[in-house]
Every structure is written in C-alpha cells, then in structure tokens.
N, C-alpha and C positions, 0 to 999 in steps of 0.2 A: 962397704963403709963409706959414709959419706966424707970429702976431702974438707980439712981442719976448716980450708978458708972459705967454707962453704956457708951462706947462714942456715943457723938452726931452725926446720920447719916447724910452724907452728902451727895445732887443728884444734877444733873445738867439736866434741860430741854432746850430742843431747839425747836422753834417752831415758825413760824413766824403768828401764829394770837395773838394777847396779851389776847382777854379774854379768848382763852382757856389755851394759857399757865398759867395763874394766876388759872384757873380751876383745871391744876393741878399738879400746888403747893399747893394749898387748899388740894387737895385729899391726897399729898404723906403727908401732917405734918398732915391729921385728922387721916389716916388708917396706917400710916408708920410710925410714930415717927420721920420725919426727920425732925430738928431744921435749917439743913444750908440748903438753897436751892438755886442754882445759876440758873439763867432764861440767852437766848441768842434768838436773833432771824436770825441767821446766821450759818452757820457751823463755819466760821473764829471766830463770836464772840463765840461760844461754844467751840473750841478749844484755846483763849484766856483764860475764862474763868477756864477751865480744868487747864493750865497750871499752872493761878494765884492761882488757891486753891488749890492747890497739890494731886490732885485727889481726888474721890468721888465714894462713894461706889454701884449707880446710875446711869445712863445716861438714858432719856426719849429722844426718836427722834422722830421730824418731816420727815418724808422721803422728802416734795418735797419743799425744803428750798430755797431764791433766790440764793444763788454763787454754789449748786448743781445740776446734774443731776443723775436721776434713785437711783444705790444705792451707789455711789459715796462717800456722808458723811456718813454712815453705815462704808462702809470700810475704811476709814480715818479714824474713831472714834477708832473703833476696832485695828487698827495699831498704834493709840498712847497712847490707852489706854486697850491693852489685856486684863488685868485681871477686869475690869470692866463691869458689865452685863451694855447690851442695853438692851432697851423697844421699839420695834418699835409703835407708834400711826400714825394711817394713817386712811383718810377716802376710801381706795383703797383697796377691799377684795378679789381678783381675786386670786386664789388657787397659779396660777403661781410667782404672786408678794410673796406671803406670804411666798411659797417655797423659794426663793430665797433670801428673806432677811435673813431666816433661816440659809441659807446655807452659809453666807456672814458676818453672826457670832453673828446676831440678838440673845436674851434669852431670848424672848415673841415677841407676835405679839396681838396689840390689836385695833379693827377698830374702830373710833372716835365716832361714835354712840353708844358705847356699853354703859349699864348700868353702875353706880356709882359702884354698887358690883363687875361688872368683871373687873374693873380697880384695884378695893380693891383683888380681889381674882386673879390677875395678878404678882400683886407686892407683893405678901405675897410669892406665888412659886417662883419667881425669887430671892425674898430675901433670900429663904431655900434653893437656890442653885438647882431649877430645872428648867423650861421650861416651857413656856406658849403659846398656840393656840389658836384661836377662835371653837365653837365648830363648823361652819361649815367649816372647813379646811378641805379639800379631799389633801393627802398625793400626790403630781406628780412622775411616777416612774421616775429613773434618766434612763437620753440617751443611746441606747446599747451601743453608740462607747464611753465612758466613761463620767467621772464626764463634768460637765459645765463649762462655764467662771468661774460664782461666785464661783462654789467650787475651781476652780483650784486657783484663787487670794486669797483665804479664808485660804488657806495653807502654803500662804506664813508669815516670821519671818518681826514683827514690822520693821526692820530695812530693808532686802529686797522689803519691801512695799513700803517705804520712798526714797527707790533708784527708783523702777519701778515709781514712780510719776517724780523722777526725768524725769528719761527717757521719761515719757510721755510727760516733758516740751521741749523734744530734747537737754539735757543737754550729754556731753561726759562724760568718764572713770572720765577725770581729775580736770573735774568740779566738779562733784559727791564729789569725794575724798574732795576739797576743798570743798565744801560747808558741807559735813559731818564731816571734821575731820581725817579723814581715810585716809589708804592709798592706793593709787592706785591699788594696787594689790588685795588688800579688796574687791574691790570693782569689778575689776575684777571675784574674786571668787563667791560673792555675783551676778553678772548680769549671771554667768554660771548655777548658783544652782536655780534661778529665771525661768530661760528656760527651764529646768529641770522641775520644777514643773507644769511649763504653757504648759511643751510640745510643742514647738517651735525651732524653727531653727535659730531664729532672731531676733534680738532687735526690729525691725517692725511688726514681728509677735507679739510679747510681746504685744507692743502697742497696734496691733487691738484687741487681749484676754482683757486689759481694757477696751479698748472703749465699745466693745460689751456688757461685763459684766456692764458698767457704764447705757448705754447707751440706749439697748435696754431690759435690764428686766425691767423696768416701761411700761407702756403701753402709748404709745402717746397720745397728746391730752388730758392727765383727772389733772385735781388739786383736793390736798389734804386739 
C-alpha cells in the first residue's frame, strides 16, 4: 500500500479494445498504486486527455490506434509529453517493430499475451526509471550508413516535432509561426536544425524521413 503522504499516481491508457483497456487499468491500480487512471481510445482522445489532467506520470500505448499509422502516436506522445515514460502493449513481436518503437522513445515494450506478472514486472522497471523488453527480443544492428528514420525523428526537440507535423500538413514558415506563436524567424531556425538532424536537403525530404519512419516500421497487413 502506497504511504498517505505519498502522491497519487497518475497514468493514461490508450487502447482501442475497451476490455482490455479496463484490463489494464485493473493491473496498473492492483501492482502500481495508481489511483487516477485516464482511459482514451484514440490517440486525439489520449492527447485530450494528457492535456486535461496536466500530465501523468504513465502512458500505456496501443500502437495500432484508428486516427494512426505505424508509429505515428508513439512519436506524438513522446513530443508532447517528453518526460513521461511510454509502455508500448501490442499484440505485434517482430524484433524489427520492437526495435523501433525503442528507438522512437518507447520505455518498455510488452506483447498483449504476456502474463499478468510481465506486465507487473514491466511497470515496476519503468517506474524505477529503467527499461523493459520481452525476453525474446534479438537486439537489430543499426544500418551501416547510419541511424534510421525513427532514430533520426526520435532526436528531434518537442517543439521541432510540432513544426515537422506542421510541415507534414504542408503548412509555410508563416503559418507555423501563426499557429505556434513564434516568430518567423524561429521557426525558420527551427525547420534548419530539423534538416540537420534528419539529414536532408529539403523540407520534401523531411517529409518523406516521416512518412517512412510513420509508415513503414509497422508491418502491413497485421492488427494489434
């Protein structure tokens, strides 16, 4: 039992089957101690959700949510909410997937069939601040000619992330600016340091490193 003067944890699940998402919220308040639990079966309503309770010490993901593709809301999560650990659950164990959500800012990874215990012994490591794998994960080396899409997008500053989405809506400098706040020139600096990191030449290039990164580290064809 957690001690009175402890604060109440708080998680947020997204998941769009409801009884397992109620599955587990059960698990996180028997093995976790968390009192507030916000449920969403959307990435938009999980990022609602995020916004309304002022963060949450938690996030449980469904990887193949309906308004996303691949790993799409993983890196949306992670860009609005940095310092909060994910939980990837996915019924999808392919070494390559799991790499990748890894690498796209995941802080465990656990497949929907696991035992009761490796969800309990998931979320006890992620809560102490370390890292969680399935035990049959075979490690992928990274590519000679360097990091991947996901790492390269994984590196980017919450705020950079928020512009490259822009962009990916085909939005200008000036937009940006207006819809951020910022100023044009901000943001100019920001779409430079963006290409920089993605290693690109072009705001198109930029785009296709998303797409790629969104779109083809899931494997076609399979639901989670």
């Amino acid at each position: 039992m957690l001690d009175q003067a402890t604060p109440a944890r708080r998680a947020l699940v997204i998941d769009d089957h409801p009884m397992f998402c109620d599955a587990l919220e059960l698990t996180l308040r028997d093995c976790a101690g968390f009192a507030d639990i916000a449920t969403a079966d959307s990435l938009a309503g999980g990022l609602d959700a995020l916004d309304a309770g002022g963060g949450c010490d938690l996030i449980v993901l469904d990887l193949n949510l309906p308004d996303v593709t691949g790993l799409d809301g993983l890196l949306r999560l992670k860009s609005r909410a940095p310092g909060t650990p994910v939980i990837v659950v996915s019924s999808m164990t392919e070494n390559a997937i799991i790499a990748s959500a890894m690498k796209a800012g995941a802080a465990g990874y656990v497949p929907k069939h696991s035992p009761h215990s490796e969800f309990r012994a998931a979320i006890a490591r992620i809560l102490d601040g370390g890292t969680y794998l399935p035990e049959q994960f075979v490690d992928v080396a990274e590519p000679a000619d360097g990091p991947d899409p996901v790492s390269r997008l994984a590196s980017l500053t919450p705020q950079q992330a928020r512009i490259l989405d822009l962009i990916c809506d085909g939005k200008l400098n000036k937009q940006i600016a207006f819809d951020l706040s910022i100023a044009e020139t901000t943001v100019k600096a920001h779409v430079t340091a963006i290409m920089r990191k993605l290693s690109v030449q072009s705001r198109t290039q930029a785009v296709l490193v998303a797409q790629e990164a969104r779109f083809t580290s899931i494997l076609p064809g399979r639901q989670n």
